[in-house]
C-alpha positions in Angstrom: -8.1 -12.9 -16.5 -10.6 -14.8 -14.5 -10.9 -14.2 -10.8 -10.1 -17.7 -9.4 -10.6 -18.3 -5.0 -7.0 -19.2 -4.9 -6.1 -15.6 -6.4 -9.2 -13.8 -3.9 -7.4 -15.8 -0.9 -4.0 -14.7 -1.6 -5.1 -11.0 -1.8 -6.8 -11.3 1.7 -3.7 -12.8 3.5 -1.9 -9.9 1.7 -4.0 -7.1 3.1 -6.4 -8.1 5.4 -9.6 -6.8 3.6 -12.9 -8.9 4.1 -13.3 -12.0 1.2 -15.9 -9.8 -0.5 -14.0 -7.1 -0.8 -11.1 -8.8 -2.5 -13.2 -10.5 -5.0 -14.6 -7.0 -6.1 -10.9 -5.1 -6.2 -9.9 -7.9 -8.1 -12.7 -8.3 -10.7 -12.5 -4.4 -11.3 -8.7 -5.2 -11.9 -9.4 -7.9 -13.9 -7.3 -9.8 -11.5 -4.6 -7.7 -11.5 -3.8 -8.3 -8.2 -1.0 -5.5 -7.9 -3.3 -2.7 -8.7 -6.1 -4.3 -6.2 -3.7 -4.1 -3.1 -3.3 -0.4 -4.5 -6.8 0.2 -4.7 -7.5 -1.5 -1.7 -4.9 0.4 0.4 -6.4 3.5 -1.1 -9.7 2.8 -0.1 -8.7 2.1 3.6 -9.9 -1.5 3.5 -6.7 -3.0 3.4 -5.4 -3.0 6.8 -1.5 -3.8 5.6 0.2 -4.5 2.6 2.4 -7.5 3.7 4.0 -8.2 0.7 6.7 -9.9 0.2 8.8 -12.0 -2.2 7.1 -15.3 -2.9 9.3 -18.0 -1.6 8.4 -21.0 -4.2 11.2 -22.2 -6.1 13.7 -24.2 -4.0 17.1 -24.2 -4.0 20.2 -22.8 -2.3 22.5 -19.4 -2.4 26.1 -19.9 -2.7 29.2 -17.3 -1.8 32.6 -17.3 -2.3 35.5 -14.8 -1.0 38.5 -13.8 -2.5 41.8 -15.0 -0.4 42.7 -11.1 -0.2 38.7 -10.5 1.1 38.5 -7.9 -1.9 36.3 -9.9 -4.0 33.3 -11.6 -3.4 30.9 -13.4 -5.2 27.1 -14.8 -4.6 24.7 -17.2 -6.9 21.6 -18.7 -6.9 20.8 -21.9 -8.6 17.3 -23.4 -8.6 16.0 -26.7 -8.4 12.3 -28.3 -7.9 12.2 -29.8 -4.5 14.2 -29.1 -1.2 15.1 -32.3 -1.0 17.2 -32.3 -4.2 18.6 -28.5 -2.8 20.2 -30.6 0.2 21.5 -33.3 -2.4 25.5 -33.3 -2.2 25.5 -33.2 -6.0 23.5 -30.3 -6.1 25.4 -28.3 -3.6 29.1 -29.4 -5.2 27.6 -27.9 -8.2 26.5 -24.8 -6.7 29.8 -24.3 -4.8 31.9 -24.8 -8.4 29.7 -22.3 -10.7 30.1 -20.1 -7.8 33.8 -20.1 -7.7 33.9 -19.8 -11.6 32.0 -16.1 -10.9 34.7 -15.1 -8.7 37.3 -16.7 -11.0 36.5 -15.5 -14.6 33.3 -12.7 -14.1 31.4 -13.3 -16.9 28.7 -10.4 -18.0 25.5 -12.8 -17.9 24.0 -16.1 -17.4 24.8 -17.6 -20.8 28.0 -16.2 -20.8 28.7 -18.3 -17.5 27.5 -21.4 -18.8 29.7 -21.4 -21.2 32.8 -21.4 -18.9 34.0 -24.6 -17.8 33.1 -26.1 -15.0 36.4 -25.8 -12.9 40.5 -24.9 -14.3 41.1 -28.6 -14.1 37.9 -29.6 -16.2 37.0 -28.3 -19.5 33.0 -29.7 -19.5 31.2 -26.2 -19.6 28.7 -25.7 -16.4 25.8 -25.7 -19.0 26.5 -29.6 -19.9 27.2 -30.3 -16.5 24.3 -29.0 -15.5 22.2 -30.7 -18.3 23.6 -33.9 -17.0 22.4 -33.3 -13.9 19.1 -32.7 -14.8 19.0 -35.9 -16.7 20.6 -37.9 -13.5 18.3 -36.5 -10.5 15.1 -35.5 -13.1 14.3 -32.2 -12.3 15.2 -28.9 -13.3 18.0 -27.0 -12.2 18.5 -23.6 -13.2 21.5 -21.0 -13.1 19.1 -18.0 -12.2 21.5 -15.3 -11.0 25.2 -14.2 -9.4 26.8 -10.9 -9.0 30.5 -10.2 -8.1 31.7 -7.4 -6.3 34.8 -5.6 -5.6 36.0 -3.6 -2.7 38.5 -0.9 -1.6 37.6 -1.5 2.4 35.3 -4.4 3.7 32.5 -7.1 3.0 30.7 -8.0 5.9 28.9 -11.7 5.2 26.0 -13.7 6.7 24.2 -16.6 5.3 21.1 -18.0 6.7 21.0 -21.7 6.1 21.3 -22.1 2.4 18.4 -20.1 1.5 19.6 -16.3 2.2 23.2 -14.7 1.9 23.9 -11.2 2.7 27.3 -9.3 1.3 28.1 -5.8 3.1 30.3 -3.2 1.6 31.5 -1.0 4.3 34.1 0.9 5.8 35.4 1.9 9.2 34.3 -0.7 12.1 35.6 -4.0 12.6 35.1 -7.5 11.4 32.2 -8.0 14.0 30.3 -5.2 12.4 30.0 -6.2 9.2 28.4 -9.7 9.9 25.9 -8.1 12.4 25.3 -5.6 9.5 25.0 -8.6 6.7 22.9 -10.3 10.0 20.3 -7.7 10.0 20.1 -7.0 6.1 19.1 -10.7 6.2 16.4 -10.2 8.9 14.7 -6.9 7.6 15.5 -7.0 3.7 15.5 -3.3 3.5 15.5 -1.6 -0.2 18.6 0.2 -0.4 21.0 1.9 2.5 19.3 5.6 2.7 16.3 7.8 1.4 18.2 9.5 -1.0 18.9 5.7 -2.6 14.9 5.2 -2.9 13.6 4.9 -6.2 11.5 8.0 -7.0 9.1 5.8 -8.3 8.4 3.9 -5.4 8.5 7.1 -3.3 5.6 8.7 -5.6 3.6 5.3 -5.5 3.5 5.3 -1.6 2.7 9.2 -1.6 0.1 8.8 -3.6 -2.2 5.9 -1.3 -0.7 7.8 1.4 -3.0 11.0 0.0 -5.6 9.3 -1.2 -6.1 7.8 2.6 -6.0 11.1 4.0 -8.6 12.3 1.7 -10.8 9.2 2.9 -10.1 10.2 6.4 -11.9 13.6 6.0 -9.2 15.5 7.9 -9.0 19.2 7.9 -6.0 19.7 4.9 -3.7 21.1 7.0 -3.6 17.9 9.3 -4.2 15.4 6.0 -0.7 17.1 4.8 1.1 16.5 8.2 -0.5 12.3 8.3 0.5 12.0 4.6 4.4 13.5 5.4 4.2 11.2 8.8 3.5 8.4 7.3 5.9 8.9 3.8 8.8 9.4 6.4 8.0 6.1 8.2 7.9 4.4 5.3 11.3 5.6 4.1 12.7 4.6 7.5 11.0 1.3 7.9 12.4 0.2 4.0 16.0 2.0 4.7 19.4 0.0 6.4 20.2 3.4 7.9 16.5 4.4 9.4 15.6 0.5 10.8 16.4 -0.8 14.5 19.2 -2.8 14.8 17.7 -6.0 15.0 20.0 -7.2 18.1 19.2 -3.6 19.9 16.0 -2.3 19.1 16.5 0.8 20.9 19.2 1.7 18.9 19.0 3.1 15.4 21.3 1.4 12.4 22.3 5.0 11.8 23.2 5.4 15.3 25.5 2.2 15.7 27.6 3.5 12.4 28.1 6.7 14.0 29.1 5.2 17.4 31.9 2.7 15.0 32.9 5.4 13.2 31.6 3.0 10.2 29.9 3.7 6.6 27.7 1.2 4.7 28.7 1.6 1.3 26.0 -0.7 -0.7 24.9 -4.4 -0.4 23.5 -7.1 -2.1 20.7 -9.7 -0.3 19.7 -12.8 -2.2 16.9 -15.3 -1.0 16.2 -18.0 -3.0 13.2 -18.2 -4.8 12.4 -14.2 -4.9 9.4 -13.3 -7.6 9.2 -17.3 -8.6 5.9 -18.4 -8.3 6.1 -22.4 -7.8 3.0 -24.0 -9.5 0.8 -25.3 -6.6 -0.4 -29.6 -7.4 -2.2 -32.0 -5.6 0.2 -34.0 -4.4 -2.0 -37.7 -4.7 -2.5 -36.3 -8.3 1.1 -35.8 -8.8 2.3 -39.0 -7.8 -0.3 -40.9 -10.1 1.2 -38.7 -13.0 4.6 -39.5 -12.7 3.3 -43.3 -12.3 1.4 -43.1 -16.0 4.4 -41.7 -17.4 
């Protein structure tokens, strides 16, 4: 894969590490930019992995609850610009295929296409949304929707159209569960505790932990105790339970369920755009093209 400056620039705002030095992890990766930050982390030149979701791909996130707050249901549909995600046409649609999950809770994508558009309208939400595509000219996409059920409490928060946060939890009150769903949004941790961490991830981060102590050239003993320092603030930085409470620093998430009498259960965060890489175009160059067509 050849080593382009777009791809050296985006590992340095990643980590940090000199221009130079990104060119080199990257051509020895053969632009596998993944295994550079690794190798760059390991090497102590990195001075932070900051990565995060690419947000390129516009669009909105949609919820819906069931009367009886039991049920709940979240989707993400896709378009090309954020000025078509704003488009009352694109939201109406959004809002309907979302409904349909919590109405009929088809197994996959395809499965919900095929499910008509509303009770009152047999068109299927695949040919509606093929006729919108050919009305506003761009793509639009029904990436992904979960439903979920309950036996307590979903705590919600959406953040403009672009995030949406759906608590399962029990004990507390009403209040709790949106300043729960408020701070899921905010921190995006990986799952509620350290037991829920995949053991994969666990090992990854153990191993650049170690391989920086070993760089260090600590004394064992005290490379053990910075590698077991650092593993367990990475499990609490990436955990709902072990984070700050975003609207009380001072006071542990853990801490505020014990003092409510409250237990996070599971939840589910959606942003739009997660993992989509959005092709980057001159924009002079773009217009011309769409003038020649």
């Amino acid at each position: 894969m050849a080593v382009t400056a777009a791809l050296v620039k985006e590992l340095r705002d990643r980590t940090g590490a000199g221009m130079m030095e990104c060119k080199k992890a990257l051509v020895e990766t053969d632009g596998d930019i993944e295994r550079a930050i690794e190798n760059l982390r390991k090497a102590g030149a990195a001075k932070a992995d900051k990565k995060a979701s690419r947000i390129a791909a516009e669009g909105r996130v949609v919820y819906k609850l069931a009367d009886d707050g039991k049920s709940a249901a979240l989707v993400e549909v896709n378009c090309e610009t954020d000025f078509v995600a704003g488009d009352d046409n694109f939201t109406a649609f959004s809002a309907k295929v979302c409904q349909r999950v919590l109405d009929e809770d088809p197994q996959s994508v395809d499965a919900l296409g095929s499910i008509s558009i509303s009770a009152d309208d047999s068109t299927s939400i695949n040919d509606v949304r093929e006729a919108m595509i050919g009305k506003i000219g761009e793509n639009i996409q029904v990436r992904r929707f979960n439903r979920l059920q309950t036996e307590n409490s979903f705590g919600v928060y959406q953040h403009g159209a672009r995030i949406c946060v759906i608590v399962d939890f029990k004990g507390g009150d009403e209040q709790l569960g949106k300043d729960l769903a408020m701070h899921i949004a905010a921190t995006a941790p990986v799952c509620v505790s350290a037991e829920q961490l995949p053991a994969e991830l666990v090992a990854k981060e153990k191993a650049i932990f170690l391989a920086q102590a070993k760089e260090s050239g600590k004394p064992d003993d005290i490379a053990e105790k910075m590698v077991v320092g650092k593993l367990n603030k990475f499990m609490a930085e990436n955990t709902l339970v072990g984070q700050p409470f975003v609207k009380d620093p001072d006071q542990k998430i853990s801490a505020l369920l014990k003092a409510k009498n409250a237990e996070v259960l599971s939840f589910l965060r959606l942003e739009v755009g997660e993992g989509i890489e959005k092709k980057s175009e001159n924009f002079a160059e773009e217009v011309m093209a769409q003038i020649q067509e």
